[in-house]
C-alpha positions as CSV (number, residue, x, y, z in Angstrom):
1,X,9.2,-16.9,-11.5
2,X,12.5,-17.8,-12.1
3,X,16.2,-15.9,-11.0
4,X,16.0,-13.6,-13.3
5,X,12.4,-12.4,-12.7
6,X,12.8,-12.0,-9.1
7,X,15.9,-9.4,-9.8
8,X,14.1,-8.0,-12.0
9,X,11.3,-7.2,-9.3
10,X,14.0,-6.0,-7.3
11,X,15.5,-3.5,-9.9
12,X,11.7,-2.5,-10.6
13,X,10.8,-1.8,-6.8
14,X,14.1,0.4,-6.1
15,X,13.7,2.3,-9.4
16,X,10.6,1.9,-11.5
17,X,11.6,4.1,-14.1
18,X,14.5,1.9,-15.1
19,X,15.1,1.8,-19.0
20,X,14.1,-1.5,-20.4
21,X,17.7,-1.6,-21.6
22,X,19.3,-0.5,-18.3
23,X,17.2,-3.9,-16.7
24,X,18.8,-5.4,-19.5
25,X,22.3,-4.5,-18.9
26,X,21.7,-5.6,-15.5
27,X,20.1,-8.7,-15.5
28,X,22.4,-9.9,-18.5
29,X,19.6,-10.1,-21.3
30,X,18.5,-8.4,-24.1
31,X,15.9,-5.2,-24.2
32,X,13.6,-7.0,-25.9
33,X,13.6,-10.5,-23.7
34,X,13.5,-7.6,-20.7
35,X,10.4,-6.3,-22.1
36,X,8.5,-9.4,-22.5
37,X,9.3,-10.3,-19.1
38,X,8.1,-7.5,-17.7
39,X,5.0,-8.1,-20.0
40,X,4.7,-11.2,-18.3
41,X,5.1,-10.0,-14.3
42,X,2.5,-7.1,-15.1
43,X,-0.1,-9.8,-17.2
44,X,0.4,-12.0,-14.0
45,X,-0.5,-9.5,-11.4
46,X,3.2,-9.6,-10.3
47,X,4.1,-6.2,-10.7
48,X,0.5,-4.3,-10.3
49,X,1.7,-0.8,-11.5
50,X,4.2,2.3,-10.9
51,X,3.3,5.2,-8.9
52,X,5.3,8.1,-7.9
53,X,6.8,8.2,-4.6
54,X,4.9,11.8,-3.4
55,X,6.6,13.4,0.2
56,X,2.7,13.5,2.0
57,X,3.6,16.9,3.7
58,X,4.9,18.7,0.6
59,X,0.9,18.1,-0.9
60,X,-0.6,19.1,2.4
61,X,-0.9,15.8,4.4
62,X,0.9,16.3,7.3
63,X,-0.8,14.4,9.9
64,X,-0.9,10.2,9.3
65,X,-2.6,8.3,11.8
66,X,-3.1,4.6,12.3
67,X,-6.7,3.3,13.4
68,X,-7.8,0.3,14.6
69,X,-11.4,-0.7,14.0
70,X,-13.6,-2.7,15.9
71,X,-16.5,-4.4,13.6
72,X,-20.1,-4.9,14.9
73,X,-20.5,-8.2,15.3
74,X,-23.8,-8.3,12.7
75,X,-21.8,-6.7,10.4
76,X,-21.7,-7.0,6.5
77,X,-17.9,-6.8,5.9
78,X,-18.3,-6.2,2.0
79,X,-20.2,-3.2,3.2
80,X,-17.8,-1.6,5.5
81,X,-14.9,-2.7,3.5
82,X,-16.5,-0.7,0.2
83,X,-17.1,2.7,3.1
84,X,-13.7,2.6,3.7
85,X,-12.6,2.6,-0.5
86,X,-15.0,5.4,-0.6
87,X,-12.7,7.4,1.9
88,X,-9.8,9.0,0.4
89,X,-8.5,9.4,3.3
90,X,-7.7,5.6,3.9
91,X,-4.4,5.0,2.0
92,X,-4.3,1.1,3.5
93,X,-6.4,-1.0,5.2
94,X,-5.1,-4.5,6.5
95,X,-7.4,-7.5,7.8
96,X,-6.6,-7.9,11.9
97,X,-6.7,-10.7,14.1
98,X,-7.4,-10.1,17.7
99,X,-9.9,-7.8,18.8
100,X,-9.4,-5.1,16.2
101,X,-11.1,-6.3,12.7
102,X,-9.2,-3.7,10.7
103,X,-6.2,-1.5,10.9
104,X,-6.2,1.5,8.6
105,X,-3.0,4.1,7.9
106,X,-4.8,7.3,6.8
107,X,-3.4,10.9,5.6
108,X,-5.1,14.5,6.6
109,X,-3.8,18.2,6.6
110,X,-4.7,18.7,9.9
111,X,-6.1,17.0,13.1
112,X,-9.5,18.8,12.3
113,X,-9.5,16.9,9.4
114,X,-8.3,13.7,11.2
115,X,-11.3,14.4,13.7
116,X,-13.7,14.4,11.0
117,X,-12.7,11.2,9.3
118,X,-12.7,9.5,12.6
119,X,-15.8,10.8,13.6
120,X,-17.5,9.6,9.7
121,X,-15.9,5.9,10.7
122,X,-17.6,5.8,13.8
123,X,-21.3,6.7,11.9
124,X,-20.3,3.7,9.5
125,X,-22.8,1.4,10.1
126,X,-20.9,-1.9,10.8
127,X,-18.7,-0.3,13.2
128,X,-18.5,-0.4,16.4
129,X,-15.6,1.7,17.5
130,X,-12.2,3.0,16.8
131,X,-9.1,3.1,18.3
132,X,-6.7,5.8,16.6
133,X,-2.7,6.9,17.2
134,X,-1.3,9.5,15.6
135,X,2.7,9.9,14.1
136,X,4.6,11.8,15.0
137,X,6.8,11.7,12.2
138,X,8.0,9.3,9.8
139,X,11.2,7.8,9.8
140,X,10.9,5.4,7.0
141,X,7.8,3.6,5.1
142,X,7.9,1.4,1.9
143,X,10.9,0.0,2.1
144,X,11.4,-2.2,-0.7
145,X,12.4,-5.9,0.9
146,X,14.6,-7.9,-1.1
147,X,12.8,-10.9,-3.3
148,X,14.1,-14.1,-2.5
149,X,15.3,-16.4,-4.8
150,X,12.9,-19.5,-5.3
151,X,13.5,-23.0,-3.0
152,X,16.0,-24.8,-5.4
């Protein structure tokens, strides 16, 4: 990735309904030379897709909460890893180090609902317990970081 397609990542993570011609006018090429780039960053698993932006609370998920798992230690990973896909509850899970073996950021309506998921974790075979915290609110998320340009 060169200059160009770093700024071009940028443009594309602020606003990813750009016009090709807009990233054009920006970056200083043509539409066209635009479009195959961006052909290129999405072929190369650079740029893995657009999604809307959705305010949680204004489709009825209200409560987030952040919850630390604890694995067994005879546990098949795979396994609990594909549990948690099947959850649509989960929005992200991240690999831990330390105690905690996962960390998962996961969207209900309520804290009934949040009970419930937590209480399906637990009976996931492969873990061994939980550790949740609940937001209160949230002041920002997905915040696009600037690329940096490549090591000259």
């Amino acid at each position: 990735m060169d200059a160009i397609d770093l700024n071009l990542v940028d443009l594309l993570r602020n606003n990813a309904r750009l016009s090709y011609a807009e990233l054009a006018r920006q970056v200083g090429l043509s539409a066209p030379a635009v479009h195959e780039r961006v052909g290129k960053l999405e072929t190369s698993g650079v740029l893995r897709g657009y999604r809307a932006d959705v305010e949680p609370e204004a489709v009825g998920l209200g409560v987030t909460a952040l919850i630390g798992i604890v694995e067994d230690s005879g546990a098949d990973t795979d396994d609990v890893l594909a549990a948690f896909r099947n959850m649509p509850e989960i929005e992200s899970c991240y690999f831990m180090a330390g105690v905690e073996s996962f960390l998962l950021k996961a969207r209900v309506g309520t804290i009934a609902e949040l009970e419930q998921l937590i209480v399906r974790l637990n009976r996931t075979p492969g873990v061994a317990s939980t550790r949740t915290s609940i937001a209160l609110s949230t002041k920002w998320e997905n915040r696009p970081q600037p690329v940096s340009p490549p090591a000259a």
